[in-house]
N, C-alpha and C positions, 0 to 999 in steps of 0.2 A: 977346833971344834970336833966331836966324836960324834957318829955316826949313830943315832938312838936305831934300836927295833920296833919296830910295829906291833903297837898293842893288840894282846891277845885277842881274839873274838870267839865267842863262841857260836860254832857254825850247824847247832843240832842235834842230827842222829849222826853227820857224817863226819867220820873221821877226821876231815880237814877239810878244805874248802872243794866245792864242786869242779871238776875240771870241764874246762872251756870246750875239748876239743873231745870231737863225739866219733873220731876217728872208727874206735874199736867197734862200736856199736852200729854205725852205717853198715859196719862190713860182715859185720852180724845180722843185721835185719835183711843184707841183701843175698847172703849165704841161705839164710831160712827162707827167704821168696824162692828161691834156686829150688830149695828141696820141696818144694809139691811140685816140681815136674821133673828132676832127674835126679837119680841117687841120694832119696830120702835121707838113708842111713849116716852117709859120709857127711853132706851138708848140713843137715840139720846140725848134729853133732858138732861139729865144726862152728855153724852158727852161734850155738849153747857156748860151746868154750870162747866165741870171742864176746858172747854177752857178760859172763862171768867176769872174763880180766877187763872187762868195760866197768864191771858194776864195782871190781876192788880199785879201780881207778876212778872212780865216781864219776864215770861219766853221768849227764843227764839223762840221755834215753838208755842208758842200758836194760831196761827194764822191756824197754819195747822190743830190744832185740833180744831178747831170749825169751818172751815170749811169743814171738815171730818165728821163733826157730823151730820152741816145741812143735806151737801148731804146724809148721812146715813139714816137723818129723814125721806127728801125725797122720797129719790129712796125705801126706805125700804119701804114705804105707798104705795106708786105707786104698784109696787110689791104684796103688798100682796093685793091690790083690784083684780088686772090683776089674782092670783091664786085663789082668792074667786068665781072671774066669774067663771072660765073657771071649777072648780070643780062644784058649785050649777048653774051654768046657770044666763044668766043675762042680 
């Protein structure tokens, strides 16, 4: 007896079926919390790209984490202009 394949399904807008593990994207939304209070620039950033290879791997929330990460780039800039003033004057 041969080994049949599993009928097609069609799963959407996504390329293949949604991946289970939201590995990438945790570690994206937790990169982007990071950046409103230290090293905006690096972390956000950082965030964004593991949102990105979250979202080409479908993850489910990838979506949360990058934009988690923007606003983390964000607000975390804003921030620290607004503390730079207000300590050296401006």
């Amino acid at each position: 007896m041969s080994h049949q394949p599993p009928p097609y399904q069609n799963y959407g807008p996504y390329q293949g079926r949604p991946n289970d593990s939201n590995t990438l994207s945790i570690v994206g939304i937790v990169l982007g919390c990071v950046a409103f209070l230290f090293c905006p620039p690096g972390f956000g950033i950082a965030g964004i790209v593991c949102g990105v290879v979250a979202k080409n791997k479908n993850e489910r929330l990838a979506n949360t984490a990058i934009g988690v990460s923007i606003a983390g780039l964000i607000i975390g800039m804003i921030l620290g202009v607004v503390v730079f003033r207000g300590m050296y004057g401006g």
